[in-house]
C-alpha positions as CSV (number, residue, x, y, z in Angstrom):
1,X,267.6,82.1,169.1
2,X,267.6,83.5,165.7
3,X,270.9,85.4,166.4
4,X,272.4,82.8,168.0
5,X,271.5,80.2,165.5
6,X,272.7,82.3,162.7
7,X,276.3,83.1,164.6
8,X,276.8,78.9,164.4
9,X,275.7,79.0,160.6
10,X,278.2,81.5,159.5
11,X,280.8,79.9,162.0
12,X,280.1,76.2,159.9
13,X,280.6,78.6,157.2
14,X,283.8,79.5,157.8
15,X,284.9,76.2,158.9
16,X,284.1,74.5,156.2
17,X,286.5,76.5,153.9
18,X,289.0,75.6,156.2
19,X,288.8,71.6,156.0
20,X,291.4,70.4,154.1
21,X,294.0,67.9,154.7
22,X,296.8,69.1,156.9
23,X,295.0,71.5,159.4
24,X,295.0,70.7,162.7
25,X,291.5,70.2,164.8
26,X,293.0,72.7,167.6
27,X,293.2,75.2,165.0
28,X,289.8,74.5,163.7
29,X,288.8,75.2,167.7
30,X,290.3,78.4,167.7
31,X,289.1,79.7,164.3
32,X,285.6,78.9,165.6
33,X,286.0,80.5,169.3
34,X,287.4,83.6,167.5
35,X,284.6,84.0,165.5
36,X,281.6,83.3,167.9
37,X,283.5,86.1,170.4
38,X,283.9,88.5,167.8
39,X,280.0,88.6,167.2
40,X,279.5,88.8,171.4
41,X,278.5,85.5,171.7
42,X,279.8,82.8,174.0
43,X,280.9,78.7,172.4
44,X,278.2,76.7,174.1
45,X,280.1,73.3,174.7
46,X,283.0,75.8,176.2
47,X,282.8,74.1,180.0
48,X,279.7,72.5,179.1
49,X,279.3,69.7,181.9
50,X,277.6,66.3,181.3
51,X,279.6,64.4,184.0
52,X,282.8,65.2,186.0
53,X,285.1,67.9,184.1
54,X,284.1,70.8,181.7
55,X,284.1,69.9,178.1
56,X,287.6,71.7,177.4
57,X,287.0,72.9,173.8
58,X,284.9,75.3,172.0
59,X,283.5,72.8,169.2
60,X,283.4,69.2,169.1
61,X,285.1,67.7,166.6
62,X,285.1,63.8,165.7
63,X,286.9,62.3,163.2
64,X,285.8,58.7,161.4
65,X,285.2,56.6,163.8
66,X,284.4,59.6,166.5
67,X,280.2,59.4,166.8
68,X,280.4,62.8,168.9
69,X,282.2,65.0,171.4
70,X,286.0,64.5,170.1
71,X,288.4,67.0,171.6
72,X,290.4,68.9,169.5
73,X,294.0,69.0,169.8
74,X,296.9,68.5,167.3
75,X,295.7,65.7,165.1
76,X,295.3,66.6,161.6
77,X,293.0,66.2,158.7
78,X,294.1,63.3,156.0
79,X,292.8,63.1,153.0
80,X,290.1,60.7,152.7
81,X,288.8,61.7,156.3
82,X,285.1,62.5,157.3
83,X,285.4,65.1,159.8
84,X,282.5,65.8,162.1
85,X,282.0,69.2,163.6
86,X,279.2,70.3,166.3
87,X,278.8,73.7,166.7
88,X,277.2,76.1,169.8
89,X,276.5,79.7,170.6
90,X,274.9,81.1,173.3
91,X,274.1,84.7,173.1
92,X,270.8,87.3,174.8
93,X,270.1,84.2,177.5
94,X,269.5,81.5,174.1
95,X,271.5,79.0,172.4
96,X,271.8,77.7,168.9
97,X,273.4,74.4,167.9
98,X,274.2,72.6,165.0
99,X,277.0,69.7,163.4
100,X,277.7,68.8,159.9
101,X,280.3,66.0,158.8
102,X,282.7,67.2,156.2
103,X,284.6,65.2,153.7
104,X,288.2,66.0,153.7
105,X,289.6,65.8,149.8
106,X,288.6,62.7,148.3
107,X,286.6,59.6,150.4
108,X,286.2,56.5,149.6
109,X,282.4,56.4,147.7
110,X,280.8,54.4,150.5
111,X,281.7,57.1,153.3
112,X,280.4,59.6,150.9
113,X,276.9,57.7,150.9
114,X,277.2,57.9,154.5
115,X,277.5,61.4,155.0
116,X,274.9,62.2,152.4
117,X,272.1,59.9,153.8
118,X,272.7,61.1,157.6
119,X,272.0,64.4,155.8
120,X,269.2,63.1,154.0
121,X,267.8,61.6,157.0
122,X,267.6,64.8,158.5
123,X,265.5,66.4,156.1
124,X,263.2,63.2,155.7
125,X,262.3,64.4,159.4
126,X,261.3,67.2,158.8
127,X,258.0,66.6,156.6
128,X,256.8,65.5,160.2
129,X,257.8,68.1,161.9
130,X,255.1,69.5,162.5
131,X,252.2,71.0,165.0
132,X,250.2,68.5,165.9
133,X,252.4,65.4,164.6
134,X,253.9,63.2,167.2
135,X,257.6,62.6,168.4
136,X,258.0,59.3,167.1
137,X,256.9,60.2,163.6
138,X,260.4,62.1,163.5
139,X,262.6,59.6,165.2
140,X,260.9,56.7,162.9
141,X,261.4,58.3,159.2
142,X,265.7,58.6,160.0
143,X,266.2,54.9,161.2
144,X,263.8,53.7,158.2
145,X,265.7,56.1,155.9
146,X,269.3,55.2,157.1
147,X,268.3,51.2,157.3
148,X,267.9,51.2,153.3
149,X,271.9,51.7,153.0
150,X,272.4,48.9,156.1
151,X,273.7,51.7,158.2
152,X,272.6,52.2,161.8
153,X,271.3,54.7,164.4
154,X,272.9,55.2,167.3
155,X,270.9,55.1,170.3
156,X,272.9,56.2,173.4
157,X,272.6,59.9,172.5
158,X,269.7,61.6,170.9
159,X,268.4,65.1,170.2
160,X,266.7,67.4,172.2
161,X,264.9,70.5,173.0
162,X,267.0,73.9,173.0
163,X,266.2,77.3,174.2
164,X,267.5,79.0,177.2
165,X,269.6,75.8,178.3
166,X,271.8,73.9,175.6
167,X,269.5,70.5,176.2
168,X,265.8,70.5,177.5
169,X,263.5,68.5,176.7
170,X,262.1,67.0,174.9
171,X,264.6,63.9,173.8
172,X,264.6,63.3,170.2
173,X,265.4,59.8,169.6
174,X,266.2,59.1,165.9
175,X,264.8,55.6,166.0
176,X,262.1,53.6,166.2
177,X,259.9,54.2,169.4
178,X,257.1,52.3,170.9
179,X,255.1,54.9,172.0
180,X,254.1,58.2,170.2
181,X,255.7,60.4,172.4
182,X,255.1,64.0,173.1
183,X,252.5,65.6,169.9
184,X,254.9,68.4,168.8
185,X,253.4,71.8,169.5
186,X,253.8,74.9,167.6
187,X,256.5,77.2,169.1
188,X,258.9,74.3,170.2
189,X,262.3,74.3,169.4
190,X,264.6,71.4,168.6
191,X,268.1,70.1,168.2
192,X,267.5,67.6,165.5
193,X,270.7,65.6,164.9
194,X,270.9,62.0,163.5
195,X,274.2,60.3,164.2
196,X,274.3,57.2,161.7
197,X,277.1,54.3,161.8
198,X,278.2,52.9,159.0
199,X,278.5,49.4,160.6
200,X,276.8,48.7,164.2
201,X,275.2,51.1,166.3
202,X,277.3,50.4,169.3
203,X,279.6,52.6,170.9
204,X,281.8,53.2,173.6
205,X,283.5,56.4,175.7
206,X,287.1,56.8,175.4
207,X,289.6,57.6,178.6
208,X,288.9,61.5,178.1
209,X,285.2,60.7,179.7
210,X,284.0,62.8,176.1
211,X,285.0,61.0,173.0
212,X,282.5,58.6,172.3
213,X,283.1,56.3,169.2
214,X,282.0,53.2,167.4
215,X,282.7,49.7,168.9
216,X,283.2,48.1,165.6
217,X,285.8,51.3,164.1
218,X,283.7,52.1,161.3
219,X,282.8,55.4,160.5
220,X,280.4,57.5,161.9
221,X,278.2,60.9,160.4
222,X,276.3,63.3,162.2
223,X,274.0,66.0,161.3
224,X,271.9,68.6,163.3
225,X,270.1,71.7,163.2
226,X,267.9,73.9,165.6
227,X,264.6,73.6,164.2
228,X,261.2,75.7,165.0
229,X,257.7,74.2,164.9
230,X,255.6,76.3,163.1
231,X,251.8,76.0,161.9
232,X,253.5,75.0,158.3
233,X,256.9,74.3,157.4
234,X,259.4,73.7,160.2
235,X,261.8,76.5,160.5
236,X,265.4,75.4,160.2
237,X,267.4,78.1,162.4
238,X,271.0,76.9,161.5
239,X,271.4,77.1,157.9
240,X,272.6,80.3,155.7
């Protein structure tokens, strides 16, 4: 997982110094799907099915108003943009997986704060990540966190265990539960990834059957890492 995780760190890597406006997001595919085969590692989401069809792309990339799973094609990149991007390799029978939202030259302050506190968010979570801590400690601290700005959490889609398979359990709600859920256990490994609306939480699918977006149009940030549960501090697979 280590190998595999690191393969999507350096791929966000290269990405990222990429983003600018003008480029398409089919190009942004291809640079990613050229990199994870040139370390002998497979795209994750390549074919990836949840319902009906493949998912047709190597990365998912989801632009403003996309919450998750946009298709790239020809659009491109304006200024003032916030692009996310989910990355996944699979390599030696494991996966690692990981998205990031990127600002594209200069956005407006408010989407800024929006990026930053999805990100934030994130890393509140992990001071209860933690053997012996329970689910619903995690998925509490990002809906409080995000709540303070009057953002929102979306609900429909959540984390979730990775490992040998791209999603296992256990789901990883990033809101408020009424039960504890699972007590985290030392050894687990997890696909932490807050998506946070800037306006309501709902959302809907578009005609591709992949692109899911906000009802209300407003922008959207997401942010994930593969994380290991350790006796101390969580282990955070992705970054480098």
């Amino acid at each position: 997982m280590r190998v595999a995780s690191k393969i999507v760190a350096e791929t966000h890597n290269l990405l990222e110094k990429q983003i600018k406006p003008g480029i398409t997001t089919k190009e942004l595919n291809i640079l990613a799907e050229d990199y994870i085969r040139s370390k002998g590692a497979i795209p994750s989401f390549l074919g990836y099915k949840m319902t009906g069809d493949g998912f047709p792309a190597a990365i998912c990339v989801s632009i403003n108003e996309e919450v998750i799973h946009g298709i790239p094609g020809l659009r491109r990149l304006k200024n003032g943009d916030i692009v996310s991007i989910d990355i996944g390799a699979y390599i030696d029978r494991f996966h690692g997986d990981a998205a990031r939202t990127y600002m594209v030259g200069n956005v407006l302050p408010e989407r800024k704060v929006l990026v930053e506190a999805t990100e934030r968010s994130f890393f509140e979570a992990m001071a209860y990540c933690r053997h012996g801590r329970h689910l619903h400690e995690m998925s509490a601290v990002v809906e409080d966190y995000v709540q303070q700005y009057g953002f929102s959490v979306v609900r429909e889609f959540c984390g979730h265990g990775v490992g040998r398979k791209l999603h296992e359990d256990p789901q990883i709600p990033h809101y408020r539960q009424q039960n504890r859920g699972p007590r985290l256990q030392k050894g687990m490994s997890l696909a932490i990834e807050p998506m946070v609306a800037m306006g309501k939480a709902d959302i809907r699918i578009l005609n591709d059957n992949w692109t899911v977006v906000t009802k209300d149009g407003k922008c959207c940030a997401h942010y994930e890492n593969t994380v290991i549960v350790t006796d101390g501090e969580p282990e955070i697979l992705t970054m480098g």
